[in-house]
GULOTI-681579 format. One record per residue (C-alpha): residue number from 1; residue in one letter; x, y, z. Coordinates in pm, whole numbers. Example, Ala and Ser with C-alpha at 12.3 -4.5 7.8 and 13.67 -1.06 7.14 Angstrom:
2
resi = 1, resn = A, px = 1230, py = -450, pz = 780
resi = 2, resn = S, px = 1367, py = -106, pz = 714
END
This chain:
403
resi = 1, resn = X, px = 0, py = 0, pz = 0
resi = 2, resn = X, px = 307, py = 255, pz = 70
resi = 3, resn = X, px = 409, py = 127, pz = -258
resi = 4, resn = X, px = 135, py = 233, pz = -434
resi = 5, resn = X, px = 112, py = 563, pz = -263
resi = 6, resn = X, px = 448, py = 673, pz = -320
resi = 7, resn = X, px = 408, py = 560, pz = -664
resi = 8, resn = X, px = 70, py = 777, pz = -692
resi = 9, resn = X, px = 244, py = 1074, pz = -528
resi = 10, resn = X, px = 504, py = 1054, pz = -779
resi = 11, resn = X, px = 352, py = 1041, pz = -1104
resi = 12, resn = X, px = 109, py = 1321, pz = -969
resi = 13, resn = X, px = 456, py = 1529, pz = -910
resi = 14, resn = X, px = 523, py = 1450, pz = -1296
resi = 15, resn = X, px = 222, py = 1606, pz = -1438
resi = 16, resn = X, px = 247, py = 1879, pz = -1210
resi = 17, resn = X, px = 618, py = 1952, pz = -1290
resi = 18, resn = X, px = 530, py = 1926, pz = -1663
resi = 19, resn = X, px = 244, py = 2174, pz = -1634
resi = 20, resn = X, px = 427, py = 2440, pz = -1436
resi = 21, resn = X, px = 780, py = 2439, pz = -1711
resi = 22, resn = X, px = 982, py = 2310, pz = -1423
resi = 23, resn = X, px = 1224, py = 2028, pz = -1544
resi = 24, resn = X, px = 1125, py = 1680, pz = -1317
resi = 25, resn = X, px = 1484, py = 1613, pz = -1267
resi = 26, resn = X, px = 1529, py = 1917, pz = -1080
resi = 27, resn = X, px = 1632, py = 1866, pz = -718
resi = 28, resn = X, px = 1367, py = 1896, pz = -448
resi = 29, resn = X, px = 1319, py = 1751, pz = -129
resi = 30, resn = X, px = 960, py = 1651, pz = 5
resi = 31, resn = X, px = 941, py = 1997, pz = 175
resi = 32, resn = X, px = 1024, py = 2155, pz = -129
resi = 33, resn = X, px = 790, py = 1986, pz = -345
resi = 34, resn = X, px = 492, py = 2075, pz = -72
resi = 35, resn = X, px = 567, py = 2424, pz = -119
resi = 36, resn = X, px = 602, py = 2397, pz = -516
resi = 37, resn = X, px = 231, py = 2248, pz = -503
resi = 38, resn = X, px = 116, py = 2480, pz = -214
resi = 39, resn = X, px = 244, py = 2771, pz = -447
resi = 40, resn = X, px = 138, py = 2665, pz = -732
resi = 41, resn = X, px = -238, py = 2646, pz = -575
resi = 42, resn = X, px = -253, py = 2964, pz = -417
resi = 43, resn = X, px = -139, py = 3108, pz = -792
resi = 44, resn = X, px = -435, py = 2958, pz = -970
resi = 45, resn = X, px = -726, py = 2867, pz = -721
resi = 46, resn = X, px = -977, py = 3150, pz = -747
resi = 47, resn = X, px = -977, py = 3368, pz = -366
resi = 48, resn = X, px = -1347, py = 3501, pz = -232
resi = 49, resn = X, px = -1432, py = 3722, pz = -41
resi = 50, resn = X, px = -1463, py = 3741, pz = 384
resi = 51, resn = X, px = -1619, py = 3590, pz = 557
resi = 52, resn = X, px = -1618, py = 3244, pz = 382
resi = 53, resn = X, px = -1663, py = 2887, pz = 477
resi = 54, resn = X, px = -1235, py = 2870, pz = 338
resi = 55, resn = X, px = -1066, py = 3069, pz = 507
resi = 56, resn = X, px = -742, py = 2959, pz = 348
resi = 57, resn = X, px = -816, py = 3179, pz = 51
resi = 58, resn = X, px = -1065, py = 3435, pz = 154
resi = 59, resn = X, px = -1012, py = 3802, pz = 205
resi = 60, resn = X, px = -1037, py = 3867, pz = -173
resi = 61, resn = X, px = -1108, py = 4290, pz = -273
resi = 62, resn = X, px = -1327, py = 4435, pz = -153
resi = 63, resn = X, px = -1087, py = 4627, pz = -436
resi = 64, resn = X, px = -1002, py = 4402, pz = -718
resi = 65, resn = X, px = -880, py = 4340, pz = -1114
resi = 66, resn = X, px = -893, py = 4010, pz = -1045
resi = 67, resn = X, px = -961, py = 3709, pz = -804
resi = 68, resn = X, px = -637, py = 3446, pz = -954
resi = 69, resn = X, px = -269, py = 3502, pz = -1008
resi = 70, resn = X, px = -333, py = 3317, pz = -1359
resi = 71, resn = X, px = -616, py = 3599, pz = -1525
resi = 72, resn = X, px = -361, py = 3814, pz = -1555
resi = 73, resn = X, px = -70, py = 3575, pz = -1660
resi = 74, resn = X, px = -282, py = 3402, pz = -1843
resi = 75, resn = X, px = -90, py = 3176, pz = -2098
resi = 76, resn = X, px = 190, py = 2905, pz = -2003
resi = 77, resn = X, px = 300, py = 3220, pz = -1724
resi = 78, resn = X, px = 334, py = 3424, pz = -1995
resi = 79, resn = X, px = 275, py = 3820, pz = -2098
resi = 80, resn = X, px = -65, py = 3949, pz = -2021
resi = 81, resn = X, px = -238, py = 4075, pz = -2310
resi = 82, resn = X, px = -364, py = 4454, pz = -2413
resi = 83, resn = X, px = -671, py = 4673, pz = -2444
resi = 84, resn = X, px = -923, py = 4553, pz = -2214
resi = 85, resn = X, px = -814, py = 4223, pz = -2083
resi = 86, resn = X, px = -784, py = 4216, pz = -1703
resi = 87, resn = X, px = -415, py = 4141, pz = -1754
resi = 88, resn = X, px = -371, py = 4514, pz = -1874
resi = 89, resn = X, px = -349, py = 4745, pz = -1547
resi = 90, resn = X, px = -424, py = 5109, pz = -1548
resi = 91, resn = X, px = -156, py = 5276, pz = -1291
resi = 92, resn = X, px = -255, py = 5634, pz = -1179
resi = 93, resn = X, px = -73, py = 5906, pz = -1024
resi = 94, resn = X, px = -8, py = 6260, pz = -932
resi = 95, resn = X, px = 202, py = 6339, pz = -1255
resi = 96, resn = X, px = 516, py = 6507, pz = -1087
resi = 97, resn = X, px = 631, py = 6163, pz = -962
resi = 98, resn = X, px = 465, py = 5796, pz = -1028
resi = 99, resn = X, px = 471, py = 5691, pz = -654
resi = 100, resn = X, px = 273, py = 5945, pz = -525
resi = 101, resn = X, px = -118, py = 5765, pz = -576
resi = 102, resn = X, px = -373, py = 5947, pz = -659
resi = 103, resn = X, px = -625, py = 6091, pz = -329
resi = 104, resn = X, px = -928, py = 5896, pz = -421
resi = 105, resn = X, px = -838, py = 5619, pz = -645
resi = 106, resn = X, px = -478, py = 5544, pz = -495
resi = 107, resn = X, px = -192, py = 5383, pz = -734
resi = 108, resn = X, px = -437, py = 5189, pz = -929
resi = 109, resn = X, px = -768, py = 5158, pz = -1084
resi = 110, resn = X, px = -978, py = 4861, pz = -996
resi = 111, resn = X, px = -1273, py = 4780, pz = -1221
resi = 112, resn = X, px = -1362, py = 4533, pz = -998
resi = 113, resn = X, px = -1560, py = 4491, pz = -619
resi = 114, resn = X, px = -1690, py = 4261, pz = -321
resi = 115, resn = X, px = -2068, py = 4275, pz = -271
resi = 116, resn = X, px = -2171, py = 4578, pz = -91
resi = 117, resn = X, px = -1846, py = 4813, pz = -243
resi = 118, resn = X, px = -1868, py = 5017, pz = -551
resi = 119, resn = X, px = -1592, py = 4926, pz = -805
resi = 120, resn = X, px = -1363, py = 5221, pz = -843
resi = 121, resn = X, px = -1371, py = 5334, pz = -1275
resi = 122, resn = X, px = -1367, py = 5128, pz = -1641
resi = 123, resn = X, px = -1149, py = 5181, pz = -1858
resi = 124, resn = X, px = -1178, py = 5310, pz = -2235
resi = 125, resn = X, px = -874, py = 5213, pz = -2430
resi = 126, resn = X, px = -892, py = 5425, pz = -2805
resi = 127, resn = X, px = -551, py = 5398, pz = -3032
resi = 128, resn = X, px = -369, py = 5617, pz = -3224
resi = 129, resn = X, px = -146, py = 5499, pz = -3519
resi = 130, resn = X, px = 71, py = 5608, pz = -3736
resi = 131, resn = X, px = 281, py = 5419, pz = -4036
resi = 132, resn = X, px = 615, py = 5368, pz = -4059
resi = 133, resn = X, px = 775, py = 5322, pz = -4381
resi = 134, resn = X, px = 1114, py = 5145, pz = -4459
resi = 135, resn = X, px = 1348, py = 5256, pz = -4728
resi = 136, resn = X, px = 1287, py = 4925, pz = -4912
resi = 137, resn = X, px = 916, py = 5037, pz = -4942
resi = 138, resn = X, px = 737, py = 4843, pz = -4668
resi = 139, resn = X, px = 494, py = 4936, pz = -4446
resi = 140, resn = X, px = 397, py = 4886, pz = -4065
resi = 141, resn = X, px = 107, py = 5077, pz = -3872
resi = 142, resn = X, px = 184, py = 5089, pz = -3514
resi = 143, resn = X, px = -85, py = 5177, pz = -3241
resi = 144, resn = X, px = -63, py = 5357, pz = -2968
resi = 145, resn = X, px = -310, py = 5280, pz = -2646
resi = 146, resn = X, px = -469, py = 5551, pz = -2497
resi = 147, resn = X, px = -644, py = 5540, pz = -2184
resi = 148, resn = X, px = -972, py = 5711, pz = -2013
resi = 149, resn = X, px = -1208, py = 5596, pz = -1749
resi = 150, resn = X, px = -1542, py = 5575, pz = -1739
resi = 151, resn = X, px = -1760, py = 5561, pz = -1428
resi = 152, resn = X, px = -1576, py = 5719, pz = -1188
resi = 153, resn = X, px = -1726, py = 5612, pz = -873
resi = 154, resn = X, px = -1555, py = 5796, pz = -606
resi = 155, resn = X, px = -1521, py = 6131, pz = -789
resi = 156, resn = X, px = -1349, py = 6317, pz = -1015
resi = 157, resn = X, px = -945, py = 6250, pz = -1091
resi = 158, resn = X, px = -718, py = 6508, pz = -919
resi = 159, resn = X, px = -630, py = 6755, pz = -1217
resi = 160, resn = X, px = -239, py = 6659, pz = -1201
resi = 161, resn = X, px = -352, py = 6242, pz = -1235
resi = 162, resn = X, px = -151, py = 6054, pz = -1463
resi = 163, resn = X, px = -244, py = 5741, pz = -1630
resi = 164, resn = X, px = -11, py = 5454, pz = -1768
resi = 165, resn = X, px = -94, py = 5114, pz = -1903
resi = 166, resn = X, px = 89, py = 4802, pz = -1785
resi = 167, resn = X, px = 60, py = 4423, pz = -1927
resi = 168, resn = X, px = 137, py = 4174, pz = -1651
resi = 169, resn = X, px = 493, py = 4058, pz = -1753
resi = 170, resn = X, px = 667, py = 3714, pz = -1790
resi = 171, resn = X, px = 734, py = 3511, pz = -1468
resi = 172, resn = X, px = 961, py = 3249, pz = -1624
resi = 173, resn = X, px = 1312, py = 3313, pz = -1544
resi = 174, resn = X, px = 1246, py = 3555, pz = -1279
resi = 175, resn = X, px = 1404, py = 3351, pz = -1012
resi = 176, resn = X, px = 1754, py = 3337, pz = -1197
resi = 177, resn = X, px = 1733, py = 3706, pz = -1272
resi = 178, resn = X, px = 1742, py = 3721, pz = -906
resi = 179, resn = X, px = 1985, py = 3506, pz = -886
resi = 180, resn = X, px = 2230, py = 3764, pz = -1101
resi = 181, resn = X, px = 2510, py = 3891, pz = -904
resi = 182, resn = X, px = 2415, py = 4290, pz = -809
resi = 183, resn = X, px = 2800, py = 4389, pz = -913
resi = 184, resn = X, px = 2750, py = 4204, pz = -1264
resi = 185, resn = X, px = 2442, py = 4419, pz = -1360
resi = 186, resn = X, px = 2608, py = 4720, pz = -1238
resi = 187, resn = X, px = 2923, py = 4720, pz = -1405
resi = 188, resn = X, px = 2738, py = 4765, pz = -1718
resi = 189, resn = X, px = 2592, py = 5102, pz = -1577
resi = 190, resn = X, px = 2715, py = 5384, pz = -1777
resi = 191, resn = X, px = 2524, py = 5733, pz = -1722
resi = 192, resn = X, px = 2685, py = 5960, pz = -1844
resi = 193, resn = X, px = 2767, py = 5713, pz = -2172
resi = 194, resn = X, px = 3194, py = 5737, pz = -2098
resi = 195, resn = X, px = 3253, py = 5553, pz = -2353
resi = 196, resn = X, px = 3050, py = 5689, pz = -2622
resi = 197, resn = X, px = 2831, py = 5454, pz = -2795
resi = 198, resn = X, px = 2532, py = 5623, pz = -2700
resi = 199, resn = X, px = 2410, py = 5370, pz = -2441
resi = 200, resn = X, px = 2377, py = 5491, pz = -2075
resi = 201, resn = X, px = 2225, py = 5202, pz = -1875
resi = 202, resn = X, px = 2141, py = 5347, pz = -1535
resi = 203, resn = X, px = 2004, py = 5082, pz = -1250
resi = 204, resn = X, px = 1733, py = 5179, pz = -1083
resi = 205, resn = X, px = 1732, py = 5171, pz = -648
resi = 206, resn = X, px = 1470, py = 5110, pz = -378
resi = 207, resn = X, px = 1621, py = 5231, pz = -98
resi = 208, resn = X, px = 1979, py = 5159, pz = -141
resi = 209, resn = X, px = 1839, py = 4807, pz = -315
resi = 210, resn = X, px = 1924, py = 4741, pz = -699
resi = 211, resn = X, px = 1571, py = 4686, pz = -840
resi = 212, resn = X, px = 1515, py = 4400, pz = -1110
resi = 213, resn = X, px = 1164, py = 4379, pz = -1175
resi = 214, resn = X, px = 889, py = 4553, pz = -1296
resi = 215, resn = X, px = 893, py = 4725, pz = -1609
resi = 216, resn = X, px = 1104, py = 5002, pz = -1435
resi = 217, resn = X, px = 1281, py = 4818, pz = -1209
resi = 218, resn = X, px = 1123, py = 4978, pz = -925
resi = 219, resn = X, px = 1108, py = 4681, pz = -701
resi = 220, resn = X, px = 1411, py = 4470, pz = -562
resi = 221, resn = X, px = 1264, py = 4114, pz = -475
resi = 222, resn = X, px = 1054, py = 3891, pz = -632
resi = 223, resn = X, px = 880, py = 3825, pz = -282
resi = 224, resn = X, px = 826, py = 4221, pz = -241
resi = 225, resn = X, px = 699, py = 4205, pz = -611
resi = 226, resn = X, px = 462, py = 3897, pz = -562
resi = 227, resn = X, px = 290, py = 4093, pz = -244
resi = 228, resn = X, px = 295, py = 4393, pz = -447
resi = 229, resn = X, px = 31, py = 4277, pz = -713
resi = 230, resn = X, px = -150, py = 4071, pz = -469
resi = 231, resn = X, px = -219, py = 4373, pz = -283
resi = 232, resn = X, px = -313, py = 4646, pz = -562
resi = 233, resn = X, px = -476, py = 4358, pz = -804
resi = 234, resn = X, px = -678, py = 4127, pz = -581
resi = 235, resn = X, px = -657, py = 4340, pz = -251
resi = 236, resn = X, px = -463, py = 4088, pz = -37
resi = 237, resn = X, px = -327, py = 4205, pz = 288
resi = 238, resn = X, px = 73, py = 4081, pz = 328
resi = 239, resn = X, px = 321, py = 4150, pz = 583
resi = 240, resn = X, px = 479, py = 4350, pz = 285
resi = 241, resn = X, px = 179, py = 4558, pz = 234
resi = 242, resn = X, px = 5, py = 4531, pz = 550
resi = 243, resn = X, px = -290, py = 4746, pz = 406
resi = 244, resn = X, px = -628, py = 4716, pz = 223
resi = 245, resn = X, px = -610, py = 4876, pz = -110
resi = 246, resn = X, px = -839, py = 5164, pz = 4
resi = 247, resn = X, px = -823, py = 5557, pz = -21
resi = 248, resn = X, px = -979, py = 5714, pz = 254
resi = 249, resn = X, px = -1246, py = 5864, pz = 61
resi = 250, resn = X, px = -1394, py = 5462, pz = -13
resi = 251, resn = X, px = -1588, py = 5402, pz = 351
resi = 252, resn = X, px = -1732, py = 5102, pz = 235
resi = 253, resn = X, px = -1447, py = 4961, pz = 106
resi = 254, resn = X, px = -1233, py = 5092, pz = 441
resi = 255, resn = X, px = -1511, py = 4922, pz = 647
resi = 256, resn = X, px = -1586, py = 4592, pz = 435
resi = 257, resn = X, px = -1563, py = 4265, pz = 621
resi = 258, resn = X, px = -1213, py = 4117, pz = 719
resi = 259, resn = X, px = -1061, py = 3749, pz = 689
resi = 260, resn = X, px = -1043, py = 3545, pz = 1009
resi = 261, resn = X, px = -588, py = 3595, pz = 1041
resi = 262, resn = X, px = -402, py = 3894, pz = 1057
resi = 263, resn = X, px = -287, py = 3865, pz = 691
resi = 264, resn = X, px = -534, py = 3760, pz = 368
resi = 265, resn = X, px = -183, py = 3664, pz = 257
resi = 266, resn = X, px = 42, py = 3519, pz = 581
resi = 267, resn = X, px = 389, py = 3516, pz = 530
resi = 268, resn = X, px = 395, py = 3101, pz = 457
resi = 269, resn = X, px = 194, py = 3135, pz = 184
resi = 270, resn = X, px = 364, py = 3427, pz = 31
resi = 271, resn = X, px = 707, py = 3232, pz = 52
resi = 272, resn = X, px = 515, py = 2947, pz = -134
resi = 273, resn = X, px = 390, py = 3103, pz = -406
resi = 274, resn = X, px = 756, py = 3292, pz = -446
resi = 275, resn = X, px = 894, py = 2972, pz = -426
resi = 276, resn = X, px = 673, py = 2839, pz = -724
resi = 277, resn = X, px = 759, py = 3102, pz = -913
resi = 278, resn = X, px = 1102, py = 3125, pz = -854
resi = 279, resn = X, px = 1180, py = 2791, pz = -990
resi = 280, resn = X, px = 973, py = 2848, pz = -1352
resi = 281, resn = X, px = 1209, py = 2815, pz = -1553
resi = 282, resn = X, px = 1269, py = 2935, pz = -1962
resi = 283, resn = X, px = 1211, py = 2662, pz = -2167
resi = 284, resn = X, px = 1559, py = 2671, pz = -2336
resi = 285, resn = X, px = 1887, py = 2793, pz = -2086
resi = 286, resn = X, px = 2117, py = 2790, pz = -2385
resi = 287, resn = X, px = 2083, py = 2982, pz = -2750
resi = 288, resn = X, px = 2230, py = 2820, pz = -3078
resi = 289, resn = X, px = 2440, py = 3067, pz = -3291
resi = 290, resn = X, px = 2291, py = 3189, pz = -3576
resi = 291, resn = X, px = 2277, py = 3408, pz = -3857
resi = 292, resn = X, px = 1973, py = 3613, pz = -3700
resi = 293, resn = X, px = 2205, py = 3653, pz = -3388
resi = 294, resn = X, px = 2507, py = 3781, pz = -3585
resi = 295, resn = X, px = 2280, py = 4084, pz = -3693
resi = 296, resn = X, px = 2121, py = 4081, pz = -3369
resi = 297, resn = X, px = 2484, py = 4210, pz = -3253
resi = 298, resn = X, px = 2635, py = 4359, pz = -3560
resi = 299, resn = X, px = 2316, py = 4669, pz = -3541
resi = 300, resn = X, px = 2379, py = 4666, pz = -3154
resi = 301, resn = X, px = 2073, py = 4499, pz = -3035
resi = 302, resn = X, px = 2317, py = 4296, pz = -2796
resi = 303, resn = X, px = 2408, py = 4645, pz = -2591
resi = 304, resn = X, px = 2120, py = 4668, pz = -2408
resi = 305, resn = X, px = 1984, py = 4330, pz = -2447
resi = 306, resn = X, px = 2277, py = 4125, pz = -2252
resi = 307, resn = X, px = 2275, py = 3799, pz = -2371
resi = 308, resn = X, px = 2401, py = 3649, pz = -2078
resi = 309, resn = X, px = 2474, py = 3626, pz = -1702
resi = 310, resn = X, px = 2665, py = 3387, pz = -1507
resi = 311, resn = X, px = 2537, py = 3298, pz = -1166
resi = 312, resn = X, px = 2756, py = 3240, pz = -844
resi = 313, resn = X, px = 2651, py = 2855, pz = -873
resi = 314, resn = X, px = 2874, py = 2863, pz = -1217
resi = 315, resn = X, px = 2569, py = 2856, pz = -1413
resi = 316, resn = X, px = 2515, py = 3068, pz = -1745
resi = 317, resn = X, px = 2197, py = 3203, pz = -1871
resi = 318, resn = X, px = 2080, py = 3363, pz = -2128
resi = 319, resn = X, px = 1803, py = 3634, pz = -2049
resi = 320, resn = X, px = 1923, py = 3894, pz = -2326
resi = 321, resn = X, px = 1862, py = 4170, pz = -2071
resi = 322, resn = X, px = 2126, py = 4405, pz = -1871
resi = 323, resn = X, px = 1801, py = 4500, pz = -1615
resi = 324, resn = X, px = 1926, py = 4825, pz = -1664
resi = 325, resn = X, px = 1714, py = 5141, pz = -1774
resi = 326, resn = X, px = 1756, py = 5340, pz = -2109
resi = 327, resn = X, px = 1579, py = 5622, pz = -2246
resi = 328, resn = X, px = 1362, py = 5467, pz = -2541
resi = 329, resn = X, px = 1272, py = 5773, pz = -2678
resi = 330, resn = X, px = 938, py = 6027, pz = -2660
resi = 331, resn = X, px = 738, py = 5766, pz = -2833
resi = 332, resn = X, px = 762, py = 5570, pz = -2527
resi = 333, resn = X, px = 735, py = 5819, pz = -2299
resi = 334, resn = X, px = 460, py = 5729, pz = -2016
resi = 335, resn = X, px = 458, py = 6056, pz = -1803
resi = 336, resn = X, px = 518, py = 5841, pz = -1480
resi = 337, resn = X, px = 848, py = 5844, pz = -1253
resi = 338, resn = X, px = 942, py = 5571, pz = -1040
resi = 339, resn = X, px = 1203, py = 5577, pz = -837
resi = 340, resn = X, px = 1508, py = 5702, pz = -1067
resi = 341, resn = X, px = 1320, py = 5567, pz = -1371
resi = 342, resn = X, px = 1242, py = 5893, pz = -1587
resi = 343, resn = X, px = 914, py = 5878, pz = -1788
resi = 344, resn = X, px = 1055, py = 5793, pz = -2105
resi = 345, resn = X, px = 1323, py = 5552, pz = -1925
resi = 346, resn = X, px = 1264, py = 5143, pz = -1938
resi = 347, resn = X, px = 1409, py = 4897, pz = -1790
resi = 348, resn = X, px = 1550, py = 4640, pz = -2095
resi = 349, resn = X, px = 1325, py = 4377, pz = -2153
resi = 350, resn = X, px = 1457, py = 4021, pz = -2129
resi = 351, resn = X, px = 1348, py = 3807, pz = -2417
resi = 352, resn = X, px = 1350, py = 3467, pz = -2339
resi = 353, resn = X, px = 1039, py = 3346, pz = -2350
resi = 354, resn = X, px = 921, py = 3616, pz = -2519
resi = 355, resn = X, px = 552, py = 3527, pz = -2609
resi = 356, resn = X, px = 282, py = 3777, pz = -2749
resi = 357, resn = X, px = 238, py = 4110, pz = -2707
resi = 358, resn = X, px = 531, py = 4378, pz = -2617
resi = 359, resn = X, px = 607, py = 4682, pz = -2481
resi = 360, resn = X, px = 484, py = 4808, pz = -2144
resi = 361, resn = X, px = 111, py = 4871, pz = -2244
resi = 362, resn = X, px = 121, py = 4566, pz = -2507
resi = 363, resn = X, px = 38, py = 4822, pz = -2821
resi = 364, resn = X, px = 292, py = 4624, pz = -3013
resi = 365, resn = X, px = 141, py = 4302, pz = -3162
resi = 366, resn = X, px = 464, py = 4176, pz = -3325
resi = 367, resn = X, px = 841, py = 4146, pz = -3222
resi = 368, resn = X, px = 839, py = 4403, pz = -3525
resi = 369, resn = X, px = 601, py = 4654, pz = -3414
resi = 370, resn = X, px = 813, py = 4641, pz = -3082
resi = 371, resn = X, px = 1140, py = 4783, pz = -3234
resi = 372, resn = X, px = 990, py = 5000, pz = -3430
resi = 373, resn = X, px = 848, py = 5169, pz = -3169
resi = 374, resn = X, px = 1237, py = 5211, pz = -3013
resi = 375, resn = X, px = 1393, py = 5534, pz = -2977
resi = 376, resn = X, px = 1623, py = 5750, pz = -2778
resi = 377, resn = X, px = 1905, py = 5534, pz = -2729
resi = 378, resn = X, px = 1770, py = 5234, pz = -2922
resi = 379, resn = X, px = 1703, py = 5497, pz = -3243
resi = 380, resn = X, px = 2066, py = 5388, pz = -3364
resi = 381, resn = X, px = 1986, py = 5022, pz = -3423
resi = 382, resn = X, px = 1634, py = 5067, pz = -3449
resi = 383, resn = X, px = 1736, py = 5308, pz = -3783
resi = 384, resn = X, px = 2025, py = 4966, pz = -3853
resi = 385, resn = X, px = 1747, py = 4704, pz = -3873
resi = 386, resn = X, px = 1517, py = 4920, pz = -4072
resi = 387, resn = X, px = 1791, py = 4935, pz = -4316
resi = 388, resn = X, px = 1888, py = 4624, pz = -4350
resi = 389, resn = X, px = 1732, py = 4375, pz = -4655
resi = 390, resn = X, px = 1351, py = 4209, pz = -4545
resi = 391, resn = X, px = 1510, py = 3853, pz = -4581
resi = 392, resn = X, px = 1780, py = 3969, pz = -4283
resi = 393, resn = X, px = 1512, py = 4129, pz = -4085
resi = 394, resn = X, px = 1348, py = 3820, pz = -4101
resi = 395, resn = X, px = 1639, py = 3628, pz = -3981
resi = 396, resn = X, px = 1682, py = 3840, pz = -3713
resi = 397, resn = X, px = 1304, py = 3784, pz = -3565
resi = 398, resn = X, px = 1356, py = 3472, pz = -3583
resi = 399, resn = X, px = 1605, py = 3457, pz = -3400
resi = 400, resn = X, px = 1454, py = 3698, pz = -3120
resi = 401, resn = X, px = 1143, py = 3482, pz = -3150
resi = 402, resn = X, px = 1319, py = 3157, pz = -3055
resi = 403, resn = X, px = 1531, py = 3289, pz = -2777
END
């Protein structure tokens, strides 16, 4: 009978494994692989609201975009998607600097509510385009999102708010970025651009801490980003963000009903769901040479877009990303600060795993439309690939597509 139970508990650990991109010959002990699965539930089981009959996942809102980890990163933990999926996020602020939230709507809009509290706006995403021609003749519209709201349920916006689209990002990988020694990413820092080639990668701090994720690399830790969206998109009190999501102008929200614990989100489960995601892994550690990545370097695409790290452990991977940010040029400006990100300054995308939809906001639809949309200190070999013949250009996404 133990047998048979270990033999159960094991081939359920195989389909798990395969579902969640981690590699079944990884190394986990039986602690380790209770914490993968207790991570991996809290990610994708639906949450409800207090009081309810489970309290293991209540405490849901009473602000919300959404009540799973998985709405917004939808697809095989991939991007989230544009226009009015709930895996696009509008961020609002006072417009002299992104941190400071807005009085009566705070850092984020939530379209949706618990029973009994009024959700805060809906958003109305328009585009404008515009068509980019290459010197061989060829076309391309790009779109760009632009975003109002619509019922505004606690008032009017303070006359200073700022509004910015974000897509949720990738999660594979994002354990190994962390992984990254802090004096490897910063030796490629180069603000004032000494040397000349027109690239001035510039980290980005939290207080004193290098920041690696979001797409301005306003946040250090992937714990400290993992408590971040489960507080502003599916109002879950953490000991990180202690807080409900509520302004003090939204009573009802302020005086909602509470979960049984201190936390909606206690510390254990918070390490298990970081622990989940920390060990998602790319699908591919290692990139073949090929002609697509000559060009990839030889018009400077490799500058910004590292290809590779290598970790204390000895281990070399390949995230095509310095974590760094660059000024990508008034086309990309988002009118939002964070931290010592300027508005038109990005942290560099890695692109393994690269998926659907790009950019910060998701308006482009191709790996195309995404570098054609580059500027500022991308213009250079934004200008290079726009040049060069379609059947290279080709090559090249290709090769970006597969990394």
């Amino acid at each position: 009978m133990l047998l048979i139970q270990k033999k159960l508990k094991y081939s359920l650990l195989i389909v798990i494994l395969s579902v969640i991109a981690i590699p079944a010959t990884m190394a986990f002990d039986d602690d380790e692989y209770d914490q993968l699965i207790l991570g991996k539930s809290f990610f994708r089981i639906p949450w409800v609201a207090a009081p309810a009959s489970t309290t293991a996942r209540d405490g849901l809102g009473p602000l919300f975009n959404a009540n799973t980890c998985k709405s917004c990163h939808h697809l095989h933990n991939g991007r989230g998607t544009g226009g009015r999926h709930r895996s696009a996020v509008v961020l609002v602020n006072i417009a002299s600097n992104g941190l400071v939230p807005e009085p009566s709507y705070g850092s984020q809009i939530n379209i949706s509510a618990i029973s009994g509290v009024v959700f805060e706006a809906k958003p109305i995403i328009s585009y404008q385009h515009k068509t980019v021609t290459y010197p061989d003749g060829k076309q391309v519209i790009l779109k760009k999102p632009l975003v109002k709201l619509d019922q505004l349920n606690y008032g009017p916006l303070h006359p200073q708010a700022n509004l910015s689209i974000r897509i949720a990002p990738a999660l594979i990988g994002l354990g190994l970025l962390e992984a990254i020694p802090e004096p490897d990413i910063l030796a490629n820092e180069d603000i004032e651009d000494r040397n000349h080639d027109g690239i001035s990668g510039k980290a980005n701090m939290q207080q004193g801490k290098l920041g690696r994720f979001t797409w301005k690399a306003s946040v250090p830790s992937l714990k400290q980003q993992i408590a971040n969206a489960a507080n502003n998109d599916m109002g879950l009190t953490n000991p990180l963000y202690p807080n409900e999501n509520c302004t003090k102008n939204q009573k009802a929200c302020l005086n909602a009903p509470k979960g049984i614990g201190k936390f909606d989100l206690p510390m254990e489960r918070l390490n298990a769901i970081n622990f989940y995601l920390k060990n998602l892994k790319p699908a591919q550690l290692s990139v073949t040479e090929t002609q697509g990545q000559q060009l990839f370097n030889q018009i400077g695409c490799n500058q910004c877009h590292k290809p590779s790290f290598t970790l204390e452990s000895g281990k070399i991977i390949h995230p095509y990303s310095d974590l760094l940010l660059h000024d990508m040029g008034e086309g990309l400006n988002d009118n939002r600060r964070e931290l010592l990100a300027e508005p038109s300054e990005w942290r560099t995308a890695p692109l393994w795993g690269i998926g659907n939809n790009f950019l910060h906001d998701g308006r482009a639809s191709t790996i195309e439309e995404a570098i054609l949309w580059h500027g500022g200190e991308a213009l250079p070999s934004k200008m290079l690939f726009m040049e060069l013949p379609i059947h290279n250009r080709e090559k090249l996404l290709k090769f970006v597509s597969e990394i």
